[in-house]
TIPA-733279 format. One record per residue: x, y, z of N, C-alpha, C in turn. Coordinates in steps of 0.05 Angstrom, whole numbers, plus 5000, padded with zeros to 4 digits. Example, Ala and Ser with C-alpha at 12.3 -4.5 7.8 and 13.67 -1.06 7.14 Angstrom:
<sites>
526448865156524649105156526449345156
525749555142527349795143525850015157
</sites>
This chain:
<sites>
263513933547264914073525267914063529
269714173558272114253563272213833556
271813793569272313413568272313273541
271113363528270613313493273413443486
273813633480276313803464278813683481
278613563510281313503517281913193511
279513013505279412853502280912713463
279812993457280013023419283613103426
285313273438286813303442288813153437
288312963465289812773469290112523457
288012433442288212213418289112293397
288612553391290112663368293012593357
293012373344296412223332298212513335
298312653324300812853322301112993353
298112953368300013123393300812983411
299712703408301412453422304112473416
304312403381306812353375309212683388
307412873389308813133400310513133425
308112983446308412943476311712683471
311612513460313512423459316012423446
316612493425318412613411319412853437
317812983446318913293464319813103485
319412913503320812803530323212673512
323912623495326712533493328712723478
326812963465329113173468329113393496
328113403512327813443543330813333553
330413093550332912993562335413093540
335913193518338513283500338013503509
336613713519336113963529337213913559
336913763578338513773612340213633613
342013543595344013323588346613513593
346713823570349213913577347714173603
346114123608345514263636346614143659
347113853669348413763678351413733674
351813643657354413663648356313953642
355414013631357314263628358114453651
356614463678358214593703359814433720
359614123708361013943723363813933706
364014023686367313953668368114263672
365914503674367914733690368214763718
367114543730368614573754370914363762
370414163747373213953746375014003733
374514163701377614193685377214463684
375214633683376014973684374814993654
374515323651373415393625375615383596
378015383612379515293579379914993565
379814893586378914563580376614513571
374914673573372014573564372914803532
373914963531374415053507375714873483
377314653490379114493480376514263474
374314153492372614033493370114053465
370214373472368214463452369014463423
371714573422373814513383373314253374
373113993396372913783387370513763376
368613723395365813703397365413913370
365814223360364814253327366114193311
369214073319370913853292368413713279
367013593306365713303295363113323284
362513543301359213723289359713783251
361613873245361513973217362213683199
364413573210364113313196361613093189
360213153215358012963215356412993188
356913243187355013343152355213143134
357913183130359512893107358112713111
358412553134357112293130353712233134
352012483144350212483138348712503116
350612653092348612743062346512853075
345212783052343112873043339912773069
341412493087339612463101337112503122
337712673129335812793146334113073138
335013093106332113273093331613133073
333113073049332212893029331012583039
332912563049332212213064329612263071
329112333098326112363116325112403086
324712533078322912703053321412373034
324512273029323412013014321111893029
323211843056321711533068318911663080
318211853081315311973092313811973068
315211963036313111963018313011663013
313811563016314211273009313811003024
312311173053312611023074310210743068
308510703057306610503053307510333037
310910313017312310142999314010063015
314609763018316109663039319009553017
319109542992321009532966322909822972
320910002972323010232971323310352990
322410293018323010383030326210103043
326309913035327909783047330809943023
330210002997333410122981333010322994
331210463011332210763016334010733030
333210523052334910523086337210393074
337810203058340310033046342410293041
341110353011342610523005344210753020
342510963035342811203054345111073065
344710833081346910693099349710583081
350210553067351710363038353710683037
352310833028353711223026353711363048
353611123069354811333089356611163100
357410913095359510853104362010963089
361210963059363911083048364911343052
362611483068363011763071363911783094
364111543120365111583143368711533140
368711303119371711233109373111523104
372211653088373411973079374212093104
371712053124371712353141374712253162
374511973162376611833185379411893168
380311843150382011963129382612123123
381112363129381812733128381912693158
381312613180381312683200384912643213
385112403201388312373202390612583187
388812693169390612803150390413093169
389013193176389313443184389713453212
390313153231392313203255395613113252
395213083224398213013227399713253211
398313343193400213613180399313933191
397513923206396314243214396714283248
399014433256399014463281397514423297
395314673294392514793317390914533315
390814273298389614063313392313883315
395213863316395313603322396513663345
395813933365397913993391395013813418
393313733400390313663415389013383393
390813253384390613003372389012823390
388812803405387712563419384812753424
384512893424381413023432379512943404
382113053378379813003356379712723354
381412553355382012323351378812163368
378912253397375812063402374312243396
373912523391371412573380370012443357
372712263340371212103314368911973322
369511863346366811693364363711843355
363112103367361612183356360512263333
361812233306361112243285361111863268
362511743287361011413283358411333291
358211463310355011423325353611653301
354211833297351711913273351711763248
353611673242353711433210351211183227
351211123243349610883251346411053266
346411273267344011423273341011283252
339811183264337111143246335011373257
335911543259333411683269331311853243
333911803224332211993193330311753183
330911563190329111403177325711373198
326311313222324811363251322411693242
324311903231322512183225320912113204
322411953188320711863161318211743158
317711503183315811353181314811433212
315211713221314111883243313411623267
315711483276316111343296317811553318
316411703330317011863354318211753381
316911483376317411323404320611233407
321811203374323811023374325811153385
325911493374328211673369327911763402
325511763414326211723443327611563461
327411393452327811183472331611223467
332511253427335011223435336111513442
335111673441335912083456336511943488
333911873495334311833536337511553534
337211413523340111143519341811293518
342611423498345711553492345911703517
344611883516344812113539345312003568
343511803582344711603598347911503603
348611503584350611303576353311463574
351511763562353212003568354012113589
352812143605352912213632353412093654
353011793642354011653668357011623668
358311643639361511623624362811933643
361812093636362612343646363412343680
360612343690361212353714362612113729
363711913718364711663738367611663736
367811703698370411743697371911903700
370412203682371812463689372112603722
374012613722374712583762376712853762
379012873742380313103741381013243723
382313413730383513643704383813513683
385413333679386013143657385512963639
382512923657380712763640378812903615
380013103613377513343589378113183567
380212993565380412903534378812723525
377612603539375312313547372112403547
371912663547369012733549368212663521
368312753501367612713475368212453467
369612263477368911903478367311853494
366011843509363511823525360711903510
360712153489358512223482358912063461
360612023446361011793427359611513422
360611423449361311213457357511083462
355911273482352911313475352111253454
353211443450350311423415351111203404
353611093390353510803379352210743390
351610503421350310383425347110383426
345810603433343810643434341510703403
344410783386343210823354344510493346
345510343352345510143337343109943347
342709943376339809783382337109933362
337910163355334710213332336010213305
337710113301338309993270337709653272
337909633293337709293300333809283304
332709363309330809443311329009553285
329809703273327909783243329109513230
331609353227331809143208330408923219
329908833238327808643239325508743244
324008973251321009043249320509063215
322609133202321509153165322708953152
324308763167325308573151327908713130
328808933136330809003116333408793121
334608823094338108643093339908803079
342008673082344708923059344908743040
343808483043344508323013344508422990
342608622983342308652965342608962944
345308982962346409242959346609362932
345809602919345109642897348009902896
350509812886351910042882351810202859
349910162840349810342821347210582833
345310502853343910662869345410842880
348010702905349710902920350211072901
351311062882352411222867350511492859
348911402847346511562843346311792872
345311692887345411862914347111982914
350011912921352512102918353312302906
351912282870351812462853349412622856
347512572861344212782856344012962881
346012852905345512972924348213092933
350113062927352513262926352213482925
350413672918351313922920349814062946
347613912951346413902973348413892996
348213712998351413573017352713843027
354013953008355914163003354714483016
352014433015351614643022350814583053
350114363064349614173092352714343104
354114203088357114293102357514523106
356814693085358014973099354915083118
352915033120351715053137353114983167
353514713166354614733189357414743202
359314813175360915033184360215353197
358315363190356715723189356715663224
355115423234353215413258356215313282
357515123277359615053290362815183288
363715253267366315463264367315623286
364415703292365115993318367515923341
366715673352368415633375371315563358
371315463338374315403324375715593322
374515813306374516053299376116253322
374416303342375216443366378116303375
377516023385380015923396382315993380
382315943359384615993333385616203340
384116463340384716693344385816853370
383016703386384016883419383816613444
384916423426385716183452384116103463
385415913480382115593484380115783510
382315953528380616073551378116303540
378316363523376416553511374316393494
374516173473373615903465372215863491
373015763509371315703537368915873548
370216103545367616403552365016423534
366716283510364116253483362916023496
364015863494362215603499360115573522
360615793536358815703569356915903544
357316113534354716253525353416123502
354515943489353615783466352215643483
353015493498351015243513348815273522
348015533529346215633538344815813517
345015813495344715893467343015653459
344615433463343615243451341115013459
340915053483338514973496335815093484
336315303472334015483453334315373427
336815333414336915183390335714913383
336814803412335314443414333314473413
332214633427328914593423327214703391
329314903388328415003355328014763336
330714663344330914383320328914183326
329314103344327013953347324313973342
322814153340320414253328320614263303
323314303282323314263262323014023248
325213823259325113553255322313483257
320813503283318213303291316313443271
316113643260314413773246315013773214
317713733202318413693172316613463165
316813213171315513083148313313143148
310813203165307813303169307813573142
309313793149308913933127310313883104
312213693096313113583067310313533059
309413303078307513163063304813243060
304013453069301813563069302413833044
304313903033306014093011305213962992
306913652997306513592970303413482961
301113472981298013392971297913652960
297913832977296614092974297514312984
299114522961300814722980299714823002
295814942981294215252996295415063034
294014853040293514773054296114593077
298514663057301314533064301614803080
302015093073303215273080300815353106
298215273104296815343127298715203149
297814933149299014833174301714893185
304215073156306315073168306315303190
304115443179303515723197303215763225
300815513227300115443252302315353267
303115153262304715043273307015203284
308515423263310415533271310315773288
307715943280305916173300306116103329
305215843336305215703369308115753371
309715623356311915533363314115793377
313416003367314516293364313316463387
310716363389310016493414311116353447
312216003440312715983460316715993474
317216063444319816143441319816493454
318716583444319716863456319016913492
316916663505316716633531319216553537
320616323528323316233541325016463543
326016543525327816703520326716883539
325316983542324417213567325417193587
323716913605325516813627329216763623
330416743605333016693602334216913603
333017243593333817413598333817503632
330717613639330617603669332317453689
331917213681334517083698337016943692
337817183681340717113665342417053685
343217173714344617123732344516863744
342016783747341616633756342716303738
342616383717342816143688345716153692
347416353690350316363698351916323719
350616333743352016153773351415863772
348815793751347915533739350615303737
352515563712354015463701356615503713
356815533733359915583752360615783742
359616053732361516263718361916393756
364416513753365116593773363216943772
363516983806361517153809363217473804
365717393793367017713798367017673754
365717473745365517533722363417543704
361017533721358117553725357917703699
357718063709357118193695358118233665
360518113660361918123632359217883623
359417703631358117443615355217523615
354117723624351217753622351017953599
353418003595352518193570352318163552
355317853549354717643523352817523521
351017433550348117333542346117463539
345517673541344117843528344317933503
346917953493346418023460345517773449
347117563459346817283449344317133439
342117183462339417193465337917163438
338517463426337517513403337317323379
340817063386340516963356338716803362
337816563383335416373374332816503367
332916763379329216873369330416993339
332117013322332017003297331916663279
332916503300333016213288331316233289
328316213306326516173302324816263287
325616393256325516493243325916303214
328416323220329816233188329815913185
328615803214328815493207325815503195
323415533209320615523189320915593162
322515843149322515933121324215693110
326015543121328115333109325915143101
323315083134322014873121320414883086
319615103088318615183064319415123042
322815203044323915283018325114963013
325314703034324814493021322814413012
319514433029317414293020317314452993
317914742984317814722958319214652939
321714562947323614352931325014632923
326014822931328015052921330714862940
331514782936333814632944336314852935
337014862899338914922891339115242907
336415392908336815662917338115592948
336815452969337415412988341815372989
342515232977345315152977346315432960
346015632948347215832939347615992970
344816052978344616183002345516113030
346715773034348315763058350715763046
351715823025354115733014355916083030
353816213012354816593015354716593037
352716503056352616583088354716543104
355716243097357316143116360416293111
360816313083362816403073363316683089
361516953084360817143099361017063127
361016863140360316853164363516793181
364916573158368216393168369016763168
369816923143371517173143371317363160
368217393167367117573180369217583209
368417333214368617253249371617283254
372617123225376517093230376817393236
376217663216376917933220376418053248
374317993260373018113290375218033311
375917753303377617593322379517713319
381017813306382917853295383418243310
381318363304381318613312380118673333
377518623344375418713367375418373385
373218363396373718213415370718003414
369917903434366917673432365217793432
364618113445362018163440361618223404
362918343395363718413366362218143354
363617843360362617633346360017633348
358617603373355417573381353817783355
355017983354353918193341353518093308
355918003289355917863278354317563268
353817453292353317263285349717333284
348817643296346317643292345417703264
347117883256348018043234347017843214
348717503217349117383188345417163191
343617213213341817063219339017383207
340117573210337817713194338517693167
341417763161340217773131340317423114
340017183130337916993114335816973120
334517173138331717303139330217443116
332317643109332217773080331717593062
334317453058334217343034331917113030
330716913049329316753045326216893048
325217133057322217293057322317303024
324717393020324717532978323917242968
325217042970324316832946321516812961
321416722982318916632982316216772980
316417062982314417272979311617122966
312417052941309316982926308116852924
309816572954307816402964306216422983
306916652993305116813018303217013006
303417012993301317212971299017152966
296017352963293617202957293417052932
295717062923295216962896297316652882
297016582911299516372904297916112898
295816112896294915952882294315932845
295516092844296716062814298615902809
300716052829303515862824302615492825
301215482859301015212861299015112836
298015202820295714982791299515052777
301815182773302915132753305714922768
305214902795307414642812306614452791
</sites>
């Protein structure tokens, strides 16, 4: 019997594809575990504060040139995956609108180190951080989620990250070298995302010959407002460290960032269960809600129970996670208190990313972009005023603040699909 069910287990396509998809975000999860106590003990915590401004310069830009790809995109190419016609204009196209959208972002990027102080006194930091928002224009991994090739997006997570870490530690040697870290993570991902663009074009036979710009166009327009709300989303998620530094300087930016990093090892793993799990429940939504919203249940129920284990141990051994990270030991107790409030926001992510999946597989898009639009907005003023008056624990507090109430707001729309009676609604989808 136990040999039967482990046997059904493990052939099981999705928990294969699970087991693998999770070892190559494993390695984006011990990547800045390594890294990050090695650049505060070579350049110190205000250098890595200067490190981190760059690194969410490039995080919020990346939006731009991603669009619409990695929810609309996946969404297509997972429904479309058995047409080898449309799936070759998806990948043309997607790629066609994001080069012009990388042209923009490299063009504002100049524009706002040459006329705005607070980046051009650190020009050369944003300047190679462009690196990493080139390597996401050449990212095929939305297309990889699309046609649930787990193996691929592994192989190039463990490449970059390699590539990352080997740049870091060989080159970065002193104080001085903090400006070079964010060319290194750059510098990765191109290569490792252009071997799986080289790779999906000859496994599908795709070409750019046959570039359809009245398509780009189309995309540009139907998915713009989307876009818009991508952006201030991840203004909402990346701002903070800009935000702080702006206000209370790169050494306090630095104090955030060791607690963000360790924030975010809970986030990586959040996302990642989202990603490996979106197209399964798009596509199972769009056969059949009753039975779309079961699986998202399951799926997310596990997911939550094994989230609130992490976070446990991260509390219990908070000290321990913080000598991890070179925090000095006469500043222990301040930093355990930011990680303890801190704590709180991934066990509310783990929250509001499942209701997000929802509120795409039900195609509420436009509601979705009203609601990161207010958040983020609420979220840039909020933080500028705290900074401005109180201090970081104040922000942590905040930033839990702005993660319950899109708890609120996304339980209200969605109420009456959780309802015994939402199979009404789905005979009138």
């Amino acid at each position: 019997m136990i040999k039967e069910i482990l046997h059904s287990l493990f052939l099981k396509k999705q928990t294969k594809d699970f087991f693998v998809y999770s070892f190559g975000q494993i390695v984006n999860v011990l990547t800045p575990l390594l890294i990050t106590p090695y650049l505060i003990s070579v350049c110190g915590i205000e250098n890595l504060g200067i490190i981190a401004m760059g690194q969410a310069f490039a995080y919020i830009l990346i939006v731009i040139v991603d669009y619409s790809s990695y929810i609309i995109g996946v969404k297509d190419v997972s429904l479309n995956r058995e047409c080898h016609q449309e799936l070759q204009n998806i990948f043309i196209t997607t790629y066609a609108a994001k080069l012009f959208l990388l042209l923009i972002v490299v063009f504002l990027t100049f524009l706002l180190t040459y006329f705005i102080p607070y980046f051009n006194k650190n020009t050369l930091v944003f300047y190679y951080s462009l690196t990493i928002i080139i390597a996401q224009f050449v990212n095929p991994t939305w297309f990889f989620q699309g046609v649930e090739n787990f193996l691929g997006i592994t192989i190039i997570n463990i490449l970059s990250k390699i590539c990352n870490v080997l740049g870091v530690v060989l080159f970065i040697t002193s104080k001085d070298d903090y400006i070079y870290t964010n060319l290194f993570i750059g510098i990765g991902g191109i290569l490792a995302n252009l071997l799986g663009v080289v790779w999906i074009m000859k496994r599908y036979k795709f070409g750019f010959s046959n570039i359809s710009f009245v398509s780009v166009k189309k995309l540009l327009q139907n998915d713009f407002l989307f876009c818009v709300s991508q952006l201030f989303f991840s203004i909402r998620n990346y701002s903070s460290v800009i935000i702080i530094g702006f206000f209370a300087g790169d050494y306090v930016a630095g104090q955030y960032k060791v607690i963000e990093q360790i924030i975010n090892l809970f986030r990586t793993y959040l996302q990642m269960f989202f990603k490996f799990s979106y197209s399964y429940i798009c596509f199972e939504i769009e056969k059949n809600l009753k039975k779309g919203i079961e699986i998202w249940g399951k799926y997310n129920i596990r997911n939550t129970v094994s989230l609130v284990l992490l976070l446990s141990l991260g509390y219990f051994f908070s000290d321990s996670v913080l000598r991890f990270f070179k925090v000095d030991k006469n500043m222990l107790t301040e930093f355990n208190n930011y990680l303890n409030i801190a704590l709180i926001i991934p066990l509310l992510i783990g929250i509001t990313l499942p209701l997000e999946q929802i509120m795409f597989g039900l195609n509420k898009n436009n509601t979705y972009i009203k609601t990161t639009i207010f958040t983020a907005v609420f979220n840039v003023i909020g933080l500028s005023l705290i900074m401005t008056f109180y201090g970081l624990k104040e922000a942590f507090f905040l930033l839990i603040f702005t993660e319950l109430m899109l708890i609120f707001i996304y339980l209200l729309i969605l109420k009456p699909y959780f309802s015994p009676t939402y199979s009404k609604i789905n005979d009138g989808l």
